[in-house]
C-alpha positions as a Markdown table, in Angstrom:
| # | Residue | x | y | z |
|---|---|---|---|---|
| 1 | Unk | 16.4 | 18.9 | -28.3 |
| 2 | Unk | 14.1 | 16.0 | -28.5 |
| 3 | Unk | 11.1 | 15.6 | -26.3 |
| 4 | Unk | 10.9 | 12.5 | -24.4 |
| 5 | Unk | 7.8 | 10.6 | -25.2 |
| 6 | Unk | 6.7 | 8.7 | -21.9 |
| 7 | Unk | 6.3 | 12.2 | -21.0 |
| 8 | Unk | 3.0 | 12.2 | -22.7 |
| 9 | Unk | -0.2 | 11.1 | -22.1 |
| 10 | Unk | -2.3 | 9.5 | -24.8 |
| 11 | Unk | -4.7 | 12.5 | -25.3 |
| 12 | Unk | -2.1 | 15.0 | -25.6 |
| 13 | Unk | 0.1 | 12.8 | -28.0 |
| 14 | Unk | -3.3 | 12.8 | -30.2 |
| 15 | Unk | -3.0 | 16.5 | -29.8 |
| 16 | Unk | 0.8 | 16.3 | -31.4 |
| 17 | Unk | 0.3 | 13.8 | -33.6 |
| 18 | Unk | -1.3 | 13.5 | -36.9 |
| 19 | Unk | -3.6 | 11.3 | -37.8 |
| 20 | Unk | -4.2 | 11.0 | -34.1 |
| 21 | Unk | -5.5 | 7.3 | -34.3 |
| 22 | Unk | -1.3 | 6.2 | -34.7 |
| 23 | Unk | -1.1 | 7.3 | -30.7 |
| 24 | Unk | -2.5 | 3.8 | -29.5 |
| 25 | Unk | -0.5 | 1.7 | -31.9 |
| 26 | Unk | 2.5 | 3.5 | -30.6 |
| 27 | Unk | 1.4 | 2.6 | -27.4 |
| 28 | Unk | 1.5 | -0.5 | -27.7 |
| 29 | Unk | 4.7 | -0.7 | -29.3 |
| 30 | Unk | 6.4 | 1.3 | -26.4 |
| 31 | Unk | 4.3 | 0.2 | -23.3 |
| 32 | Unk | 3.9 | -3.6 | -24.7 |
| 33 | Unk | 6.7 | -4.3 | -27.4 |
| 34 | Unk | 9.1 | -2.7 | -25.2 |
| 35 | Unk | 10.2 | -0.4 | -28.4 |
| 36 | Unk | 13.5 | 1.4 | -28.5 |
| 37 | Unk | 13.6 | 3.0 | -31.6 |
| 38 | Unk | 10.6 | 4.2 | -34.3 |
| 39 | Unk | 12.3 | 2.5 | -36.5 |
| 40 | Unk | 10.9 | -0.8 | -35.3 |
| 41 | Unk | 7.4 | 0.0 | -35.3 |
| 42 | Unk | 6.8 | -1.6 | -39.3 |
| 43 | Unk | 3.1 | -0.9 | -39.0 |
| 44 | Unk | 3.8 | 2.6 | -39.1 |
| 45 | Unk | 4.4 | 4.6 | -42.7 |
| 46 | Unk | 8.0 | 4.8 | -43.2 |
| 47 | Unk | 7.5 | 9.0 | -43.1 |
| 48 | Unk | 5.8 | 8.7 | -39.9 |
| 49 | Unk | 8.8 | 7.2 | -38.3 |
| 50 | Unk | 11.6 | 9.4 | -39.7 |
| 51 | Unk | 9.4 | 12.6 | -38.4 |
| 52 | Unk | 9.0 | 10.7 | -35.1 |
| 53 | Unk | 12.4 | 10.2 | -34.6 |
| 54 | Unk | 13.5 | 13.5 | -35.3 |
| 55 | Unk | 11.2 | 15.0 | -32.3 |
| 56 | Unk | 11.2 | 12.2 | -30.1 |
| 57 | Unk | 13.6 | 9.9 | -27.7 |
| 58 | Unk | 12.1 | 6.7 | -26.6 |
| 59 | Unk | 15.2 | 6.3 | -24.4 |
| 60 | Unk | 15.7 | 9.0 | -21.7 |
| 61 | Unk | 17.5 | 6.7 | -19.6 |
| 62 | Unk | 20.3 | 4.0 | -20.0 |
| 63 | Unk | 21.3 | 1.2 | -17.8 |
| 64 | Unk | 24.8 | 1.9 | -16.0 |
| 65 | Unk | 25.1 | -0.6 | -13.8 |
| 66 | Unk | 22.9 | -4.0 | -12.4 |
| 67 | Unk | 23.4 | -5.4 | -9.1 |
| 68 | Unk | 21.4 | -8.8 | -8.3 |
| 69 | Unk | 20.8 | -9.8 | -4.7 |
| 70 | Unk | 20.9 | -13.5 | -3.6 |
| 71 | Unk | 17.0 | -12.9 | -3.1 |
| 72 | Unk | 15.8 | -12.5 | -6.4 |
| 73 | Unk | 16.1 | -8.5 | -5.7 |
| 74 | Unk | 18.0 | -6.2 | -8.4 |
| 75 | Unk | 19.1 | -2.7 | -7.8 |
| 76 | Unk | 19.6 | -0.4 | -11.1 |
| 77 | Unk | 21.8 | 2.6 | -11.2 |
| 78 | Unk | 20.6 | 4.9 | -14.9 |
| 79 | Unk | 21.5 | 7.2 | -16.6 |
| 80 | Unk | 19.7 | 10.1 | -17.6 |
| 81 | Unk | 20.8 | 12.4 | -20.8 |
| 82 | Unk | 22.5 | 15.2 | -18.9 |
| 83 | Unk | 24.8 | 12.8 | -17.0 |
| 84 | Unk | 22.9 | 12.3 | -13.9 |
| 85 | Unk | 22.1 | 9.1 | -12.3 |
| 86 | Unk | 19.1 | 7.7 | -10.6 |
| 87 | Unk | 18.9 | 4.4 | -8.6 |
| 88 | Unk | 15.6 | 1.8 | -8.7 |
| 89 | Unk | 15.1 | -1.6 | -7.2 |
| 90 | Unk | 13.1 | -4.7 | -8.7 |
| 91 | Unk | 11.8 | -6.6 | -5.6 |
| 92 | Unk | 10.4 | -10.4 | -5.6 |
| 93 | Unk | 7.9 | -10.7 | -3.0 |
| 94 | Unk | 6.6 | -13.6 | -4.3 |
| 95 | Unk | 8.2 | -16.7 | -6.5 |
| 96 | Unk | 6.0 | -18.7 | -9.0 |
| 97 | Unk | 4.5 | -21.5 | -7.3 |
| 98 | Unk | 2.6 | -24.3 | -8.9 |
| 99 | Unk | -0.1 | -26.2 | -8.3 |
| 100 | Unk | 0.2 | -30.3 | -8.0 |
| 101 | Unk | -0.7 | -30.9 | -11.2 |
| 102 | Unk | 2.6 | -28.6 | -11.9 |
| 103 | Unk | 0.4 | -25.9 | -13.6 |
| 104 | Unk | 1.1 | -22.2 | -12.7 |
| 105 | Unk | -0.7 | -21.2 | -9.6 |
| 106 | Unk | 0.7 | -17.7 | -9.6 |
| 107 | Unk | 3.6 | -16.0 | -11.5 |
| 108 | Unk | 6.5 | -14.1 | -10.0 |
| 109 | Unk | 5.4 | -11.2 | -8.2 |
| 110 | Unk | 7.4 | -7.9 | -8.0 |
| 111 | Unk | 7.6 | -4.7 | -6.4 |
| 112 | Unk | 9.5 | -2.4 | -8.2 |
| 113 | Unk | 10.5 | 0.8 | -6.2 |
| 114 | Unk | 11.4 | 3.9 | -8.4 |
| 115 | Unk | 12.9 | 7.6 | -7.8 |
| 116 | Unk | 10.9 | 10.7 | -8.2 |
| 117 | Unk | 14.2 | 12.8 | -7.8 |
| 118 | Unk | 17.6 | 13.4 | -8.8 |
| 119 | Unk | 19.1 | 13.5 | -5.1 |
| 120 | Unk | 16.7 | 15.2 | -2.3 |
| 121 | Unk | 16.1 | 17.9 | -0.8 |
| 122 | Unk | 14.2 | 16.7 | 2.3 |
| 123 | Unk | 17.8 | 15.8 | 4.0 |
| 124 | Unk | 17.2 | 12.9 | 6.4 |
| 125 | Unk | 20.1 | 12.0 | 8.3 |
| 126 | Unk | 19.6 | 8.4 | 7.8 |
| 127 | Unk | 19.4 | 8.3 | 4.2 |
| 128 | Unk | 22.8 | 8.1 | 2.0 |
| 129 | Unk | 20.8 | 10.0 | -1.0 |
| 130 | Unk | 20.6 | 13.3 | 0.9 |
| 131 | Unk | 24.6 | 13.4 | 1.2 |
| 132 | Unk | 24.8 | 14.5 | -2.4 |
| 133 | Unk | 21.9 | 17.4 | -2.1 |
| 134 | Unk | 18.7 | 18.0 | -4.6 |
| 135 | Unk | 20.2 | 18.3 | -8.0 |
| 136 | Unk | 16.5 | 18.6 | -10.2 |
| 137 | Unk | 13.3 | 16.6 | -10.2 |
| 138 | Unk | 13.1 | 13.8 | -12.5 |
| 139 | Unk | 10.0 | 14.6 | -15.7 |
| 140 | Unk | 6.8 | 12.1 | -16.0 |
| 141 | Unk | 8.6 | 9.7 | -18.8 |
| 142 | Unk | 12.4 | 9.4 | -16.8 |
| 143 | Unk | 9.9 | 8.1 | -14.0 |
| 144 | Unk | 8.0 | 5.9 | -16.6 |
| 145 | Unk | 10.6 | 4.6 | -18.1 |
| 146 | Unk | 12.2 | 3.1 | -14.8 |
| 147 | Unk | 9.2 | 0.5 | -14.8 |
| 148 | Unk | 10.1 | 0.2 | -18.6 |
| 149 | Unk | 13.4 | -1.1 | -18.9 |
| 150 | Unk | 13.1 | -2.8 | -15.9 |
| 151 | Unk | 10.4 | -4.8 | -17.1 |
| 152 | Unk | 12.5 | -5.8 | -20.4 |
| 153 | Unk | 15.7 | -6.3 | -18.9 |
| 154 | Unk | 13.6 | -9.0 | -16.9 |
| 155 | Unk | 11.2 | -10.5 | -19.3 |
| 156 | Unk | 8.5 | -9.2 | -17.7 |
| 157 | Unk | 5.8 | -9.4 | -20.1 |
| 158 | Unk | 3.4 | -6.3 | -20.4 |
| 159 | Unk | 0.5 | -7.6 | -19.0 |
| 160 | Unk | 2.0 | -8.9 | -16.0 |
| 161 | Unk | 1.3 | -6.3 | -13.2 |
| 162 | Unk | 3.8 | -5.2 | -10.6 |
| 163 | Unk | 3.2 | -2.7 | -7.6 |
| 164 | Unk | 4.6 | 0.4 | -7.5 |
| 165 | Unk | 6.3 | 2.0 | -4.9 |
| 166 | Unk | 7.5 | 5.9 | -5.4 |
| 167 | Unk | 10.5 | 5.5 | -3.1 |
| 168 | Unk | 13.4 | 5.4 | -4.4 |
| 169 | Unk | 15.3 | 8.5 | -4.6 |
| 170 | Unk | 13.6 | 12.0 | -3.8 |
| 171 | Unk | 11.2 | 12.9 | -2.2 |
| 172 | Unk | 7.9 | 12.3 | -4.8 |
| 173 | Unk | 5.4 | 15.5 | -3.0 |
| 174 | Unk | 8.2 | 17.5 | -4.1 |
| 175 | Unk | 7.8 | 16.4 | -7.6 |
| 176 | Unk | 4.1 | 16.2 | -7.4 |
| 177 | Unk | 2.7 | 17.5 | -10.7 |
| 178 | Unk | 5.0 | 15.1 | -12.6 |
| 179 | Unk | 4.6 | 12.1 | -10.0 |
| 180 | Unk | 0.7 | 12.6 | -10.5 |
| 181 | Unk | 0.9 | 12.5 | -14.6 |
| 182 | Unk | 3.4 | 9.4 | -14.4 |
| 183 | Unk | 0.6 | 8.0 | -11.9 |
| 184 | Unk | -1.6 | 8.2 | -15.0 |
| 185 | Unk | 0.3 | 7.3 | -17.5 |
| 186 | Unk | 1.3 | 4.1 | -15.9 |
| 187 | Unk | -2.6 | 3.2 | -15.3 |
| 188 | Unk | -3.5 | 3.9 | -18.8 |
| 189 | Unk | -5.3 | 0.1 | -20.1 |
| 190 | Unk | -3.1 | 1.1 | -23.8 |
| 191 | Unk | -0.1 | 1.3 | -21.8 |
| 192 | Unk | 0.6 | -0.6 | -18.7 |
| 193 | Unk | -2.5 | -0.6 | -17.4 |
| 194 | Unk | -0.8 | -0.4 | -13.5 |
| 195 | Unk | -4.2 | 0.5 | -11.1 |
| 196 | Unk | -3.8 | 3.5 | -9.1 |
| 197 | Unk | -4.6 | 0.9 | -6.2 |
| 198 | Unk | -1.0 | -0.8 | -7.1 |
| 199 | Unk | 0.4 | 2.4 | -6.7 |
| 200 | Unk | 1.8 | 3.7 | -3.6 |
| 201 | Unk | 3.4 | 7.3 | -2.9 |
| 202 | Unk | 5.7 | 6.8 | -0.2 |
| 203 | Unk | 6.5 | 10.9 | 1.7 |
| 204 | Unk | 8.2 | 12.1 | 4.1 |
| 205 | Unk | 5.3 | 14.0 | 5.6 |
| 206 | Unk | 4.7 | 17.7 | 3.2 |
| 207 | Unk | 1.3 | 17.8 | 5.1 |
| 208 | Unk | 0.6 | 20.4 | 2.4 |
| 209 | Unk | 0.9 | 18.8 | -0.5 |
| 210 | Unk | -0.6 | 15.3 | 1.1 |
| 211 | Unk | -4.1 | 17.4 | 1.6 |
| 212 | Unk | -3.2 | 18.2 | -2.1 |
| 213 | Unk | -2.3 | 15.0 | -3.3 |
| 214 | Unk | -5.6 | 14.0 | -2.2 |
| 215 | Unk | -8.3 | 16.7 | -3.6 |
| 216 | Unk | -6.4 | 14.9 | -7.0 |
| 217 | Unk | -8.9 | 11.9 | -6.0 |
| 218 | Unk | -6.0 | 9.8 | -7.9 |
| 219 | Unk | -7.0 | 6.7 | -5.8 |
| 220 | Unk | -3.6 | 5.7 | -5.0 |
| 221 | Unk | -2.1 | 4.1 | -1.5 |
| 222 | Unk | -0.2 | 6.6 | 1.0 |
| 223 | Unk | 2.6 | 5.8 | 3.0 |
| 224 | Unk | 4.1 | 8.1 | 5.3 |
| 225 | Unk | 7.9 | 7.7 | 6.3 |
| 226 | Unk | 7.3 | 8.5 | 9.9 |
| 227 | Unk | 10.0 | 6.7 | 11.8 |
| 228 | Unk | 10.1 | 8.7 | 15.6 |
| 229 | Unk | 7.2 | 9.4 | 17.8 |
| 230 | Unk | 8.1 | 12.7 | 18.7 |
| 231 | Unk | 8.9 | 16.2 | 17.4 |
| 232 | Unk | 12.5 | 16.3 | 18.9 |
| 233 | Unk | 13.8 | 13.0 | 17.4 |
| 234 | Unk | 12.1 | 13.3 | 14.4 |
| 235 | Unk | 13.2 | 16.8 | 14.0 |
| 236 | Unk | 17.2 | 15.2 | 14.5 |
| 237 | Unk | 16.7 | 12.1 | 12.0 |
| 238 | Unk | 14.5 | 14.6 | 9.3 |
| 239 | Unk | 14.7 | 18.0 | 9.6 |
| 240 | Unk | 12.2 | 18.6 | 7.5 |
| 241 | Unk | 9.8 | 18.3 | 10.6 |
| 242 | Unk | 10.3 | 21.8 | 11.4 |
| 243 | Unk | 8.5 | 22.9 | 8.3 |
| 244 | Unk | 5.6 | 19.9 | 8.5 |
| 245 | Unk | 5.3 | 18.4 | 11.9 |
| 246 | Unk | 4.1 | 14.8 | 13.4 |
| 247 | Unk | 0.9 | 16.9 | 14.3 |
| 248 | Unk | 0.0 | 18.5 | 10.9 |
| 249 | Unk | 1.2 | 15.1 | 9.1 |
| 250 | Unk | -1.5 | 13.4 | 11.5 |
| 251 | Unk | -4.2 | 16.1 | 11.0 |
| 252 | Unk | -3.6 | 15.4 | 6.9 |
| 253 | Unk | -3.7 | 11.8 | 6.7 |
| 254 | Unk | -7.0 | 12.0 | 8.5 |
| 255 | Unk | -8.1 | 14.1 | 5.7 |
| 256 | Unk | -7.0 | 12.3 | 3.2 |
| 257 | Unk | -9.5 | 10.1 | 1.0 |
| 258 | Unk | -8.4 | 6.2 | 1.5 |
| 259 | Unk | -10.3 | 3.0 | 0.0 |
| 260 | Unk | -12.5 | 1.2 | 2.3 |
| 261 | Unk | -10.5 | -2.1 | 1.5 |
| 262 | Unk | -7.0 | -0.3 | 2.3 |
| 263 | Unk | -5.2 | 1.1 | 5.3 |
| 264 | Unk | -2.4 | 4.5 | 5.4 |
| 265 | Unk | 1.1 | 3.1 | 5.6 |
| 266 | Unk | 3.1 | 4.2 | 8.4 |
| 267 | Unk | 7.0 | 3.4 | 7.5 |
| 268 | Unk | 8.9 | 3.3 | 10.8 |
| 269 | Unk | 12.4 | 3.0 | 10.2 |
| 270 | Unk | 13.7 | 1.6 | 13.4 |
| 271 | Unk | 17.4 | 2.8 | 14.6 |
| 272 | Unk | 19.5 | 0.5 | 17.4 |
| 273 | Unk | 19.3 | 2.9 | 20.5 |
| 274 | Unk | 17.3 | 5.4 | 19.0 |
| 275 | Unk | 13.7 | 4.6 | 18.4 |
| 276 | Unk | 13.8 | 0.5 | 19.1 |
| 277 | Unk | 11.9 | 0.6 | 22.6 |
| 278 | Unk | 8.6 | -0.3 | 24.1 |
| 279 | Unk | 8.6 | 3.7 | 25.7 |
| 280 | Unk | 9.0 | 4.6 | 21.4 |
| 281 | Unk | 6.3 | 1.7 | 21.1 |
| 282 | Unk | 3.4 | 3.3 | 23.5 |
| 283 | Unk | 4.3 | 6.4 | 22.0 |
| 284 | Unk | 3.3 | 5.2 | 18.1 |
| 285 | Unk | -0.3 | 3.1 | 19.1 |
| 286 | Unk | -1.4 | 6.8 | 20.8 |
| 287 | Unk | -0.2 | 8.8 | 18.0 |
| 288 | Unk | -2.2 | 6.8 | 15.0 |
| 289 | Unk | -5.4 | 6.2 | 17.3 |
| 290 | Unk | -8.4 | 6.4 | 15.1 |
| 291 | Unk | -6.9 | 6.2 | 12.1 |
| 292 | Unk | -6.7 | 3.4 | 9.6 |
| 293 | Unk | -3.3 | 2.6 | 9.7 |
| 294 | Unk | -0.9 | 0.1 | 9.0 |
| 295 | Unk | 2.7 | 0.2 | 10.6 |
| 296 | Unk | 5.7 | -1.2 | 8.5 |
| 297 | Unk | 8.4 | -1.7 | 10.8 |
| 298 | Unk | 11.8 | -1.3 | 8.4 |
| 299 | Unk | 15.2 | -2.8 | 9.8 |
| 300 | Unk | 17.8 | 0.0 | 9.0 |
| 301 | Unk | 20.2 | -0.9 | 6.4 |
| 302 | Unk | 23.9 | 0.1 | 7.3 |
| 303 | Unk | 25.7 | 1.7 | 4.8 |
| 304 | Unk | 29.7 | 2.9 | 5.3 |
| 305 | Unk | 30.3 | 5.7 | 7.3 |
| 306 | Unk | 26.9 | 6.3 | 9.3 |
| 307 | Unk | 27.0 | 6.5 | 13.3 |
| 308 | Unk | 23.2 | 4.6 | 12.5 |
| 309 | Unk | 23.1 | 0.8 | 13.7 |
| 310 | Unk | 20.8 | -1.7 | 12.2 |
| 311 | Unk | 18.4 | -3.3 | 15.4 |
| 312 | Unk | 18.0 | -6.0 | 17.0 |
| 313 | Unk | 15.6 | -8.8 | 15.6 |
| 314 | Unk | 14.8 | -9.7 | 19.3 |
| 315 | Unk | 13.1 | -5.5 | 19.8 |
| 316 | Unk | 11.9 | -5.4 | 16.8 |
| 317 | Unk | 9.7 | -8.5 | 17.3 |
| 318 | Unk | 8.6 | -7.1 | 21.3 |
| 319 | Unk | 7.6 | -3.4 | 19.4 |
| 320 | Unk | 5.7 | -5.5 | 16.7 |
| 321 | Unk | 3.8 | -7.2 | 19.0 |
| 322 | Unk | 3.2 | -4.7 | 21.7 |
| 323 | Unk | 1.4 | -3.2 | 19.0 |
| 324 | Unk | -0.4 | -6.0 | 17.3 |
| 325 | Unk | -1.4 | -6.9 | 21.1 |
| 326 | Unk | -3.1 | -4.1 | 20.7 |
| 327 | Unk | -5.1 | -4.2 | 17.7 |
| 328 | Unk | -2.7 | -1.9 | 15.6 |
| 329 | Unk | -1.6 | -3.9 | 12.5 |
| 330 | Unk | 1.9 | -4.5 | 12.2 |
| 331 | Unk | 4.2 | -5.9 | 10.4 |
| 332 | Unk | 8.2 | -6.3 | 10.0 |
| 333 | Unk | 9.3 | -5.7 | 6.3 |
| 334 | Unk | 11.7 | -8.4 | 5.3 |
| 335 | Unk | 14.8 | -6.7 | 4.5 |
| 336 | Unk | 16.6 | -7.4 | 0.7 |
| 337 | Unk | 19.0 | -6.8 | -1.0 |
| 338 | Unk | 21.5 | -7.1 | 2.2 |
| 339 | Unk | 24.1 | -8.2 | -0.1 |
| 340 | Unk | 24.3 | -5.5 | -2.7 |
| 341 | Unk | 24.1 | -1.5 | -2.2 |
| 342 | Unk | 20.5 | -2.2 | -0.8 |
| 343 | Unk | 20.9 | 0.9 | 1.2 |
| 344 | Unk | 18.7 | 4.1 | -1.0 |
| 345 | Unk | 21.5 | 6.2 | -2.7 |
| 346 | Unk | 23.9 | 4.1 | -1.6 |
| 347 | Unk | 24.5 | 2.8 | -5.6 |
| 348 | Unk | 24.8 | 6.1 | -6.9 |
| 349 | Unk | 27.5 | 7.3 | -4.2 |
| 350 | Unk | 29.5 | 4.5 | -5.1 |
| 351 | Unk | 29.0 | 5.4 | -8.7 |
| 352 | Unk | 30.1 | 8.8 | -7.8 |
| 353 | Unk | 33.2 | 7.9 | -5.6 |
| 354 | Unk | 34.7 | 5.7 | -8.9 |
| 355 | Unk | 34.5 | 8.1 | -10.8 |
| 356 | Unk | 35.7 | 11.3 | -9.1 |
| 357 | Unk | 38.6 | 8.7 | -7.9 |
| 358 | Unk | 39.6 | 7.6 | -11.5 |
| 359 | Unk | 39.7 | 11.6 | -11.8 |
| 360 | Unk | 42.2 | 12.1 | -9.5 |
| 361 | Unk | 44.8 | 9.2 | -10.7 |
């Protein structure tokens, strides 16, 4: 079986392959030429590329399915090579605006949220990926190439940086040895040259593995997906909180190393009738006193068959400023991709549903 070659980093691939100085040129073909086959890399000795693509793959995932949002976003549903599918989302935060003269004044810029995971195992009632279970942890180059092909299929040249978020499907603390080397992999200057600091694991809250995360001094952003101020609500919407708790998730994020310019991200998912009130509100500033936090307030996404309602913009204005009121950073994350299968997981199910459908007729 061939060995998937974003799986690599630079100095092992010099420890595979001979003469090691080749490793950078094919670098650059992969990371900045957006190379699908060795065949195209001409600089290389015709040898060299026949031996290369008898050990390696260059294309551990393929596109299945594109959905574009009226908002500039695009939700991707790939492949992988045992059959399994994986969902990602390109995000436009910002569009190119000029300057009066009508010269650039900044470029597009994108978000791109990827999966660490195929399925989950974390089990979140509120999420549409947990409904088909953990199936296997994705390796360092299926998470690579994500970023990858999304960054060709959108003419995204290589040295125009995007952020990263690791929250797409999975739970990434669960896949943390491979999350970690994709972290560097992505940051390599031959490669994509992505700064840790553009780089953002998203977790439900393994305090474990966050204290771990962070001896790794990787220099990345944390966000925690926090979203009720409570162990008994929490414990309904993830059960996971039985293992790791609000109180040991606090106790590790206070441990854990965080640049002086940057802030922990606190996602807060916020339910209609569930965790939308002022009472949920006074509950959140005590609970993240003296630390430096940053709360994301997330509008749920309805997806068919949940009992979950999306709230009001009128509450989730009142608990963003009851907090900000209060000197606790806050913002209310514009929700995209209302149009498509914005909803995490939701893509894949669909995916799923045709098929085991056209099975049956």
């Amino acid at each position: 079986m061939k060995q998937i070659f974003q799986d690599y980093t630079q100095e092992e691939l010099r420890a595979l392959i001979t003469p090691s100085f080749r490793v950078k040129q094919l670098y650059s073909w992969v990371y900045h030429k957006y190379a699908s086959s060795f065949d195209e890399m001409q600089n290389l000795p015709k040898q060299m590329r026949l031996e290369l693509e008898e050990r390696f793959t260059l294309t551990p995932l393929k596109t299945v399915l594109v959905q574009n949002s009226s908002d500039g976003s695009r939700k991707y549903l790939f492949e992988l090579a045992d059959g399994h599918t994986i969902e990602a989302v390109l995000l436009l935060m910002k569009d190119t605006a000029f300057n009066e003269d009508g010269s650039i004044k900044h470029h597009k810029r994108y978000t791109v949220c990827i999966s660490s995971q195929v399925g989950c195992k974390v089990g979140c009632a509120f999420c549409l990926t947990a409904k088909g279970g953990f199936i296997r942890n994705l390796t360092p180059g299926e998470i690579v190439s994500q970023l990858l092909l999304i960054k060709q299929d959108n003419d995204i040249d290589a040295n125009r940086r995007v952020n990263i978020v690791y929250m797409g499907m999975g739970e990434p603390l669960d896949n943390l040895d491979n999350v970690a080397k994709a972290i560097k992999i992505f940051a390599d200057l031959d490669g994509m040259a992505i700064a840790p600091h553009r780089q953002t694991v998203s977790t439900s809250g393994l305090s474990t593995k966050i204290e771990k995360l962070g001896k790794m001094g990787l220099g990345i952003n944390l966000a925690i997906s926090l979203h009720a101020v409570d162990d008994e609500l929490r414990e309904k919407l993830m059960p996971i909180n039985k293992a790791y708790n609000i109180q040991s998730i606090i106790q590790a994020v206070k441990n854990f190393p965080v640049n002086d310019r940057k802030r922990v991200m606190f996602e807060y998912l916020v339910i209609k009738n569930v965790n939308d009130d002022i009472k949920a509100a006074k509950k959140l500033l005590k609970l993240l006193d003296g630390i430096k936090a940053k709360v994301n307030l997330i509008y749920f996404n309805p997806y068919g068959g949940t009992e979950f309602e999306r709230p009001a913009a009128k509450d989730m204005i009142a608990f963003q400023e009851f907090l900000t009121q209060r000197g606790l950073l806050c913002t209310i994350r514009e929700s995209k991709g209302l149009d498509i299968s914005a909803a995490c997981g939701q893509l894949r199910e669909q995916e799923l549903e045709s098929k085991d459908t056209n099975a049956r007729t």
